[in-house]
Each structure stands twice: as structure tokens, then as C-alpha cells.
DSSP file (Angstrom, degrees, kcal/mol; ACC not computed):
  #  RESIDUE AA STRUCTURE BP1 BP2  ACC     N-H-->O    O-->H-N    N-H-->O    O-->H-N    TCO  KAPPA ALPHA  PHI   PSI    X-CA   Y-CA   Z-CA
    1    1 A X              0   0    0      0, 0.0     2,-0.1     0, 0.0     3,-0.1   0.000 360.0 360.0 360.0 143.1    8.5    8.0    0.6
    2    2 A X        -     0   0    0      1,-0.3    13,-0.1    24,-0.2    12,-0.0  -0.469 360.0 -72.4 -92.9 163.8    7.8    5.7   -2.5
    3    3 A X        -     0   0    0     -2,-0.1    11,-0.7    10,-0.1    -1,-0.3   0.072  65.2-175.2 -37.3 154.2    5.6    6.9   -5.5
    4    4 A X  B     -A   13   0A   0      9,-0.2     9,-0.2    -3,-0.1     2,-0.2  -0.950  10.3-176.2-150.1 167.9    1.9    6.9   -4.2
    5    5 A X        -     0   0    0      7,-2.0     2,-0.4    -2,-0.3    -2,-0.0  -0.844  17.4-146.2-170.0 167.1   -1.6    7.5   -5.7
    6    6 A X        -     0   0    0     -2,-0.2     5,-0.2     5,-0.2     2,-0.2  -0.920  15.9-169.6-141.6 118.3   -5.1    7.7   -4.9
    7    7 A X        -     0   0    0      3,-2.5    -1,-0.0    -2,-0.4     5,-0.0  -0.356  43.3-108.5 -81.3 140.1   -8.1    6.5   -7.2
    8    8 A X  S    S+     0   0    0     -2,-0.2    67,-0.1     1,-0.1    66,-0.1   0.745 128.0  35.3 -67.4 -13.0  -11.9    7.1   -6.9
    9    9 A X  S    S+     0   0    0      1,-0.2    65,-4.1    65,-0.1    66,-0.4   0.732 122.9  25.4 -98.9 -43.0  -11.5    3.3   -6.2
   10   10 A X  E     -B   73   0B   0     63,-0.3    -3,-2.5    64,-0.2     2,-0.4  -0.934  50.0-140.1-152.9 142.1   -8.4    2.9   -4.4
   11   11 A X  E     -B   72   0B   0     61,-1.6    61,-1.3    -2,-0.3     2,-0.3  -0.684  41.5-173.9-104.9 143.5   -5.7    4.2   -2.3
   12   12 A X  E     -B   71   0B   0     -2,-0.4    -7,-2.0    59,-0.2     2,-0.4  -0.789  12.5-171.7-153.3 112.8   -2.3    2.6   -4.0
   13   13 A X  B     -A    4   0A   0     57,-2.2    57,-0.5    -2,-0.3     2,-0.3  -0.970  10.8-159.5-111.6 129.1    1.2    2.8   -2.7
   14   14 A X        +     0   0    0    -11,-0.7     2,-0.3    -2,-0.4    55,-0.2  -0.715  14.8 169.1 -87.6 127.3    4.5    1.5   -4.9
   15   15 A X  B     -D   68   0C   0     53,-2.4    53,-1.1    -2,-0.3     2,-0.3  -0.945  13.2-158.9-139.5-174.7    7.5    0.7   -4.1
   16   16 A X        +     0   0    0     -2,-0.3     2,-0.2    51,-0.2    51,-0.2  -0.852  21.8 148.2-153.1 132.1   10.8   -1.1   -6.2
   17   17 A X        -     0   0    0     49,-0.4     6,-0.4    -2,-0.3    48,-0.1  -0.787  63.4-104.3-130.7 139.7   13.9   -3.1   -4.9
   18   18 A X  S    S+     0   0    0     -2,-0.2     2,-0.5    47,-0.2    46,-0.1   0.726 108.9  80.0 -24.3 -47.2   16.0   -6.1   -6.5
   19   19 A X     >  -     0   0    0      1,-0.2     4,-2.6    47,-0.1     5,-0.2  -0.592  68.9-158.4 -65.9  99.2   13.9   -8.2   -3.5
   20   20 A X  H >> S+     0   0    0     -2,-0.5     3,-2.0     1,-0.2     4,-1.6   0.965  94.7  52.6 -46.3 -63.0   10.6   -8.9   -4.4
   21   21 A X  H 3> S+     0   0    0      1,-0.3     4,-2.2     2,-0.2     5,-0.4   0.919 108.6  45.1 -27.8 -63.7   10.2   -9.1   -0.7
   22   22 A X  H 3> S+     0   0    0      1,-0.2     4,-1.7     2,-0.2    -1,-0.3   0.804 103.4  63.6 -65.2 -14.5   11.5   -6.2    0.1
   23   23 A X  H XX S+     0   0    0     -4,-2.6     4,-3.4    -3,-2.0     3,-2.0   0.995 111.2  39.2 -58.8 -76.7    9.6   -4.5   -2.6
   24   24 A X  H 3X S+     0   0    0     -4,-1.6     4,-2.3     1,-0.3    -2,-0.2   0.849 108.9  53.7 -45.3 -42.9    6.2   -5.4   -0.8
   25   25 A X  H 3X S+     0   0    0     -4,-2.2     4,-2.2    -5,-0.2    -1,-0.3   0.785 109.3  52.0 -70.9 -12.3    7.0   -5.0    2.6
   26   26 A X  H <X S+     0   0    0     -3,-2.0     4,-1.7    -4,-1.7    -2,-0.2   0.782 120.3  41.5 -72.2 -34.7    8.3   -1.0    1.4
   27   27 A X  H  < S+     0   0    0     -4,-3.4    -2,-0.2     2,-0.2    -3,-0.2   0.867 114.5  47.0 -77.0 -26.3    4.7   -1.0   -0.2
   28   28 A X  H >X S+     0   0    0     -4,-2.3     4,-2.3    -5,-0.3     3,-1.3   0.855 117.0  42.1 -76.7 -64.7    3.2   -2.6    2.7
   29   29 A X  H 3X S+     0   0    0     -4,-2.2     4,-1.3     1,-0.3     5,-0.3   0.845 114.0  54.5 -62.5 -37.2    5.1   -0.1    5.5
   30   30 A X  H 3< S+     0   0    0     -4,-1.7    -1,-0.3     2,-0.2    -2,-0.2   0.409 110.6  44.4 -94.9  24.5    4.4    3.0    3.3
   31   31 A X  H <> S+     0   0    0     -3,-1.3     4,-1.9     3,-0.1    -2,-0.2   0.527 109.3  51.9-102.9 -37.9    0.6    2.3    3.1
   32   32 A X  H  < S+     0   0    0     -4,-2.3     4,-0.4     2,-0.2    -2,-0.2   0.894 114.8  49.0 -70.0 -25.7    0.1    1.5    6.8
   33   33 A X  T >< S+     0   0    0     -4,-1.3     3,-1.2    -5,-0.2     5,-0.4   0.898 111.1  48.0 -71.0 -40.1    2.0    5.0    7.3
   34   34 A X  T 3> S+     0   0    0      1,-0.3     4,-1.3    -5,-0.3     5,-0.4   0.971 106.0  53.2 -75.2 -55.0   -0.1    6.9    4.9
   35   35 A X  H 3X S+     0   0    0     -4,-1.9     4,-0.8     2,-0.2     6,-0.7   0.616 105.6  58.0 -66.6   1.3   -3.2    5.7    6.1
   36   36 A X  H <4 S+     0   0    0     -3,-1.2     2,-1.4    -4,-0.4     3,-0.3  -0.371 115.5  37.9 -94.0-171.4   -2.1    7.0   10.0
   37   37 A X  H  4 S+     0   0    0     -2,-0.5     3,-0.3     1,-0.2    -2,-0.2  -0.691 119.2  47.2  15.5 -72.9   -1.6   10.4    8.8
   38   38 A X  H  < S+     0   0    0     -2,-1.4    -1,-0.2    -4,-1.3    -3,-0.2   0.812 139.0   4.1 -53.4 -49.8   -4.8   10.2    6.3
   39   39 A X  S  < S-     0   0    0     -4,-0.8    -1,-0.2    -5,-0.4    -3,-0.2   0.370  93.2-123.6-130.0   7.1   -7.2    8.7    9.1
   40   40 A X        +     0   0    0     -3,-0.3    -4,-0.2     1,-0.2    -2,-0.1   0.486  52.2 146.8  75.8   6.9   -5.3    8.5   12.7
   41   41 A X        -     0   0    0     -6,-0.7    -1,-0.2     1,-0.1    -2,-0.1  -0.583  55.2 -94.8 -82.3 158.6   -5.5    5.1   13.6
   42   42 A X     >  -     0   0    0      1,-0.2     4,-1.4     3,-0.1     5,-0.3  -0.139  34.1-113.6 -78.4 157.1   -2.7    3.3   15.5
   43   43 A X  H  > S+     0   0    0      2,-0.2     4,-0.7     1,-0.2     5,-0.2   0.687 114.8  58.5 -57.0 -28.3   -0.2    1.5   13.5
   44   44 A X  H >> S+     0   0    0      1,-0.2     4,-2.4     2,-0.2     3,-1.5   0.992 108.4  49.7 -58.3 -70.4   -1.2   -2.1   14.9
   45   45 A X  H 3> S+     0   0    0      1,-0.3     4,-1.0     2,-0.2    -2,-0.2   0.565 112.3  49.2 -78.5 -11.3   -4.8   -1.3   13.4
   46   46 A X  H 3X S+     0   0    0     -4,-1.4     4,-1.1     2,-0.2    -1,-0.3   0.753 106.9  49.2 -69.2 -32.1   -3.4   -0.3   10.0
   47   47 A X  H <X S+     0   0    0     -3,-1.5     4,-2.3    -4,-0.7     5,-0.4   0.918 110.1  54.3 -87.9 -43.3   -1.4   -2.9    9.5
   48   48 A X  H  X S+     0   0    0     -4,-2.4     4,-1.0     1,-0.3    -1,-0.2   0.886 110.1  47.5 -77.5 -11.5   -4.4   -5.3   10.4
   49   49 A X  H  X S+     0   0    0     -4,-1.0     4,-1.2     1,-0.2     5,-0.5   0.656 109.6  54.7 -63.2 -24.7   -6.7   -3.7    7.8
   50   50 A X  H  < S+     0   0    0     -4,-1.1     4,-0.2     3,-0.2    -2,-0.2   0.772 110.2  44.5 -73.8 -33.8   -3.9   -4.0    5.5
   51   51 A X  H  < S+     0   0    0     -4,-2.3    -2,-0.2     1,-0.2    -1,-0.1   0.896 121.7  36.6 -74.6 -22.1   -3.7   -7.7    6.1
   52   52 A X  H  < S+     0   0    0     -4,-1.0    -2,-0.2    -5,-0.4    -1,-0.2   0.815 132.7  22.1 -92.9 -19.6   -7.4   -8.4    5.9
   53   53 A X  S  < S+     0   0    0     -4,-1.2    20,-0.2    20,-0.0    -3,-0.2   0.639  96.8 106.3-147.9 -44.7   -8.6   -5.9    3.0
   54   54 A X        -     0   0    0     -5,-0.5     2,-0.5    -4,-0.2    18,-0.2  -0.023  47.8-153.8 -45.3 129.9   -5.0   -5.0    0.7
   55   55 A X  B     -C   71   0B   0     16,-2.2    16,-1.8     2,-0.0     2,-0.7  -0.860   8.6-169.8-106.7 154.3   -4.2   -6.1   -2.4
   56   56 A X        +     0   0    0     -2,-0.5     2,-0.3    14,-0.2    14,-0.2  -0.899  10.2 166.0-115.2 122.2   -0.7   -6.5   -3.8
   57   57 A X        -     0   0    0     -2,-0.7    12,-3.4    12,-0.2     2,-0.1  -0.997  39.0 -87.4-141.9 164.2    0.4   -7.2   -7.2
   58   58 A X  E     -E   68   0C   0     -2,-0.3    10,-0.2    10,-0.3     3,-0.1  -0.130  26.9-178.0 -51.5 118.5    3.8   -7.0   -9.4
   59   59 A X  E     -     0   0C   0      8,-1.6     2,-0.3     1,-0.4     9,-0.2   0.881  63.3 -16.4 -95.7 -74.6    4.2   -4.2  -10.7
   60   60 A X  E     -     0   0C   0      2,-0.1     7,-1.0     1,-0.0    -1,-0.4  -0.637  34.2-171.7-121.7 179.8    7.8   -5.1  -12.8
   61   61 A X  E     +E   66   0C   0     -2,-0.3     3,-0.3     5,-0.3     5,-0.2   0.057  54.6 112.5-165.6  23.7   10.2   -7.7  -12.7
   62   62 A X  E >   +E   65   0C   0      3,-0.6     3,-2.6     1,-0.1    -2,-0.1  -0.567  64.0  17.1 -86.9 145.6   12.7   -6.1  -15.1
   63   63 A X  T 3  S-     0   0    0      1,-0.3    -1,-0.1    -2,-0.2     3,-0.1   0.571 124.4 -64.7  57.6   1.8   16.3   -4.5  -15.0
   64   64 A X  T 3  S+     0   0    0      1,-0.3     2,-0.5    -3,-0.3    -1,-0.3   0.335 113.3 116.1  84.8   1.9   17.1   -6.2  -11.6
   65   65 A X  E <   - E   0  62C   0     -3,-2.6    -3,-0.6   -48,-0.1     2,-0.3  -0.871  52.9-153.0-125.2 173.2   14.6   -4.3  -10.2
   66   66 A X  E     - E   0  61C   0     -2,-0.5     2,-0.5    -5,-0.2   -49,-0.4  -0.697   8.7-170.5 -91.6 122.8   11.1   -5.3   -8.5
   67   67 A X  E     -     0   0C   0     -7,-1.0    -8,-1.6    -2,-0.3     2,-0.4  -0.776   4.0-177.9-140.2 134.2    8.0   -3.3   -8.2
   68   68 A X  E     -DE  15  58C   0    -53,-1.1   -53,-2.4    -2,-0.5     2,-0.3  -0.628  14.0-153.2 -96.7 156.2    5.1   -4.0   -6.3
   69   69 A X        -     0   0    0    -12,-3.4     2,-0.3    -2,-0.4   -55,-0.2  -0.684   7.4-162.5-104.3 169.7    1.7   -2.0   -6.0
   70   70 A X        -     0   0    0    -57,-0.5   -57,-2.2    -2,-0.3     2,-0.5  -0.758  18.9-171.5-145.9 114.7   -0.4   -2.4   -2.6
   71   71 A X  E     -BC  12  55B   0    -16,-1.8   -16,-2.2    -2,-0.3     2,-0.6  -0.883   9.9-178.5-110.7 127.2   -3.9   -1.2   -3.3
   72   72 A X  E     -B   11   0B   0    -61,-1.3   -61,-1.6    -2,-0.5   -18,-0.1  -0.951  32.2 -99.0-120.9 131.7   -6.8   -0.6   -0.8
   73   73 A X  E     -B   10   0B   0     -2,-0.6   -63,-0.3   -63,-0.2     3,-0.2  -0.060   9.0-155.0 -35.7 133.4  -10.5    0.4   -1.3
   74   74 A X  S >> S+     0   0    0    -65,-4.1     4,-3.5     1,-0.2     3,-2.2   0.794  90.6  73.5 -83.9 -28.4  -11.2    3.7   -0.7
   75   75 A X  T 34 S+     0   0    0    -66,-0.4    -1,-0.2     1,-0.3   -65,-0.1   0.610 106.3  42.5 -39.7 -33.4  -15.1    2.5    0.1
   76   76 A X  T 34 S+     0   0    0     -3,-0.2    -1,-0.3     2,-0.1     3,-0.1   0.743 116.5  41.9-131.1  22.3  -13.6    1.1    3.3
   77   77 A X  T <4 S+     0   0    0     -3,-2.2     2,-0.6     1,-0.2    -2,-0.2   0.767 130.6  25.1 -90.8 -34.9  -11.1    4.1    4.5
   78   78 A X  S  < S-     0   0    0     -4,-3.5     2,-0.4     2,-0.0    -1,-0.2  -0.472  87.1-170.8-122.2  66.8  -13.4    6.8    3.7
   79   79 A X        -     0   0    0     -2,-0.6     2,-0.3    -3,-0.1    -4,-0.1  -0.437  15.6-143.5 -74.3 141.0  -17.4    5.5    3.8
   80   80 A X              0   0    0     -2,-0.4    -1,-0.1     1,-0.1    -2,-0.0  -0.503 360.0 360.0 -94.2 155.8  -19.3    7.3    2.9
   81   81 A X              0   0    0     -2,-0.3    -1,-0.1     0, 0.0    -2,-0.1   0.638 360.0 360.0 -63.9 360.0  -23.1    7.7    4.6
């Protein structure tokens, strides 16, 4: 599992490889994982809240290696009443 951490705002998973791709889809796959553990939903329905509601941004570009963030509001895994 890549660095993660979790904000009063935001849920945020990291990852880094020489591939900017690959960097994001490792940030992308370890967020849709954490959020089945965190809140049970099937992996299909993670991954489409991830498409519709994630943000991603560049983390590095340095040293040959990559690193990407993938952040999601916590306001719309955990609402609150």
C-alpha cells in the first residue's frame, strides 16, 4: 500500500513511479481499495465515484520519479446528517 492520508476535507491517496501513468492509476487503484474496506461498496461503484467526484494532481516530477495525489471529499464518503 502507497503513503495515504485523510483530512477533515479529504480522503488522499499517493502513489510514485517513473510513469506518470502509472503513478495515477497506483493512486487511482489504492483509493478505490481503501474506500471498499472504509465503506463496503463493490469495486465497480468505487471506481465510478472515483471517476465522477476525484481529484488528481502532480505531486513531483523530479529524480525520475512521478508522484501523484488522488483526493476525494470526505462530505461525500461520510455525510453527515
Amino acid at each position: 500500500m502507497t503513503p495515504r492520508a485523510e483530512t477533515v476535507t479529504h480522503l488522499i491517496s499517493m502513489a510514485f513511479d517513473p510513469s506518470l501513468d502509472r503513478a495515477m492509476e497506483t493512486a487511482l487503484r489504492h483509493m478505490i481499495a481503501w474506500l471498499g474496506k472504509r465503506n463496503g461498496l463493490s469495486p465497480e461503484d468505487d471506481y465510478s465515484l472515483c471517476s465522477l467526484i476525484a481529484d488528481f494532481r502532480v505531486t513531483q516530477t523530479v529524480n525520475g520519479s512521478k508522484g501523484v495525489h488522488a483526493l476525494l471529499a470526505t462530505a461525500i464518503v461520510d455525510p453527515r446528517p
